[in-house]
Each structure stands twice: as structure tokens, then as C-alpha cells.
C-alpha positions as CSV (number, residue, x, y, z in Angstrom):
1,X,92.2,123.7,131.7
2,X,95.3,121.4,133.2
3,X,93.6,118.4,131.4
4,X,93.9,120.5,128.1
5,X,97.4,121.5,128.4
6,X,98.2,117.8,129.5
7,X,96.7,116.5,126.5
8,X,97.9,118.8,123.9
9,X,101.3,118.2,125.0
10,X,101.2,114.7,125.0
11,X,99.2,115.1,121.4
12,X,102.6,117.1,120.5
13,X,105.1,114.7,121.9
14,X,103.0,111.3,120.0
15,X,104.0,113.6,116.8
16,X,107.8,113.5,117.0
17,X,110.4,116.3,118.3
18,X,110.4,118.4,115.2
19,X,106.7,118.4,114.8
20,X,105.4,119.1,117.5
21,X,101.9,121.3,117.8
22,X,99.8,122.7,119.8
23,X,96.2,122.4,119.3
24,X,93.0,123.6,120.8
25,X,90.0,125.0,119.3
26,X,91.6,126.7,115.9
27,X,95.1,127.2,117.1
28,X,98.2,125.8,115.6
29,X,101.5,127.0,117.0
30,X,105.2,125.3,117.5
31,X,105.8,123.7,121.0
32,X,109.5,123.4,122.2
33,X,111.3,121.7,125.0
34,X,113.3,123.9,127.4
35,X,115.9,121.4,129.6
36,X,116.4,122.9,133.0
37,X,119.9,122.9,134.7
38,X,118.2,121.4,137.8
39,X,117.0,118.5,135.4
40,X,113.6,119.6,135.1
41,X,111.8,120.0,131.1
42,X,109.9,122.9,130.4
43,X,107.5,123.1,127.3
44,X,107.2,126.5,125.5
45,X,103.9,126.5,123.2
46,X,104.2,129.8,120.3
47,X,106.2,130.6,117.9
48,X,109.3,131.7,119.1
49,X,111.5,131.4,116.2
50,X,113.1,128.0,114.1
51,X,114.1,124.9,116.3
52,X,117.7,123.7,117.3
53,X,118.8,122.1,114.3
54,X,120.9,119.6,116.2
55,X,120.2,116.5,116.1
56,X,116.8,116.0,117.2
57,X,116.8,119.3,120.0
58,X,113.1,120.9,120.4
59,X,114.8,123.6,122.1
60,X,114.2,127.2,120.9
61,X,117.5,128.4,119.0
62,X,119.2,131.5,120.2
63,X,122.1,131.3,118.0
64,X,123.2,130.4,114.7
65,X,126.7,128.3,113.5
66,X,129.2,131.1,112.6
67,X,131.4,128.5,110.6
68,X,133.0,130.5,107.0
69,X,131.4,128.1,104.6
70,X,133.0,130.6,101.3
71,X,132.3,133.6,99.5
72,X,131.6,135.5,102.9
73,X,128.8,133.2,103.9
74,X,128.5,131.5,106.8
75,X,126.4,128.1,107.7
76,X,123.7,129.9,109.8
77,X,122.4,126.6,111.5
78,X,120.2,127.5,114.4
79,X,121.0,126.3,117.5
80,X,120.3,126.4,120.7
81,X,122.3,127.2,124.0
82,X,123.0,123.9,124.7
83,X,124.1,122.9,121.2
84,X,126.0,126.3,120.4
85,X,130.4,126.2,121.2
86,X,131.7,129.4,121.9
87,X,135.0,129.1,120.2
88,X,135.8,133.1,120.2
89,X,134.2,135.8,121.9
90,X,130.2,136.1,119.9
91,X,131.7,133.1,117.2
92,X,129.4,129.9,117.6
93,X,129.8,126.4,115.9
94,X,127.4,123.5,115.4
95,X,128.5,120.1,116.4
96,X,129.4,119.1,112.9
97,X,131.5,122.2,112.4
98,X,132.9,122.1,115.9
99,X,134.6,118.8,115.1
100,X,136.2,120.6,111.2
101,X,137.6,123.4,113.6
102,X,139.2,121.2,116.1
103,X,140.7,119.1,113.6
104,X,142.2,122.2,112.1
105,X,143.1,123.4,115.2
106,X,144.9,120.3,116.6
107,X,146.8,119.7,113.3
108,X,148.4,123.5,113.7
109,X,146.5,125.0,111.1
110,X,145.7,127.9,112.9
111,X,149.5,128.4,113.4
112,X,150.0,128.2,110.2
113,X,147.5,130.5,108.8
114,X,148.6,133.1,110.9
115,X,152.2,132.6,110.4
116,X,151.3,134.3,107.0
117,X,149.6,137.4,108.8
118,X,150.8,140.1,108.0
119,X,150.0,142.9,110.6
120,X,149.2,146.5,109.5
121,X,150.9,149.3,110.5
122,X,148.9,152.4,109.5
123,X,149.4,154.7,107.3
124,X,153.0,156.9,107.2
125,X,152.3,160.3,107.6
């Protein structure tokens, strides 16, 4: 049974990161890489949800890019832990968006947006 993991997993990583498969007898399913902090890979065969979208990540995504991209919408990339910045409590940003924010933030746009807040003070009864 080792032999046929080995060799599905190699069959999986011959295919490319973002199509990778599992496949024995008549099963298909998603494989995923796992890094480990010791260093170590781990591969995850079922179908545990949509890839990292970054870059070319196998990882199983856990999070998606809270980024405002208009109308109350937001960019919804999945991403994975590694590839998710926390830039506010629960907020996450992809890479690419990561970069937009720090721009703005750097250039004082965030001090300047909320220079125009205007805080509430409940109603006067």
C-alpha cells in the first residue's frame, strides 16, 4: 500500500502544483501540499476546499483576501495561512493587495481618510 501512495503522489506532482490528483482504482480527488514549520511537506489527498491562489501554493486555503474592491464586494482570493497578512484583527490581504494597502498606508492615506471621520455621538435624548 506505501508503493501506491508513493506513486500516486509522484503521479500528482509530474502533473503540476495546481493539478494535482489522486488516482487509484476509480477515485479522483485534489492533493495539496502542507509546509511544516519544522521544514517538513505534508501531502493532504480529498477535497478539502479551493487551493491557495498565490502564486503557485498547493496549500489548502483557510482564508480569503478581505481587500474592498467597490460596491461592498470584496476580492475573496483564497489563500492559505502562509499567504494570508493580517492587517486588522479577522481583515486578510493577498500579496498583490498587500502591496496597494501599504502604498496607501505609507503615503498617509489612512491619515487622511480618517481626518474626514466624523465620529457619532448618539442620539440626544
Amino acid at each position: 500500500m506505501a508503493d501506491l501512495i508513493m506513486i500516486g503522489l509522484f503521479h500528482c506532482f509530474l502533473n503540476g502544483f495546481m493539478h494535482w490528483r489522486w488516482k487509484q482504482w476509480s477515485l479522483d480527488m485534489p492533493c495539496y501540499i502542507e509546509r511544516r514549520k519544522d521544514g517538513g511537506t505534508m501531502f493532504l489527498c480529498g477535497d478539502l476546499g479551493p487551493h491557495c491562489a498565490a502564486g503557485e501554493c498547493a496549500a489548502v486555503s483557510g482564508y480569503l483576501c478581505d481587500y474592498p474592491v467597490g460596491e461592498g464586494r470584496t476580492c475573496d482570493l483564497p489563500l492559505c495561512a502562509s499567504h494570508a497578512y493580517e492587517v486588522a484583527p479577522n481583515i486578510h490581504y493577498c500579496p498583490g493587495h498587500l502591496m496597494l494597502w501599504k502604498e496607501f498606508r505609507d503615503s498617509g492615506g489612512v491619515q487622511h481618510d480618517l481626518g474626514n471621520v466624523v465620529p457619532y455621538k448618539g442620539d440626544k435624548k
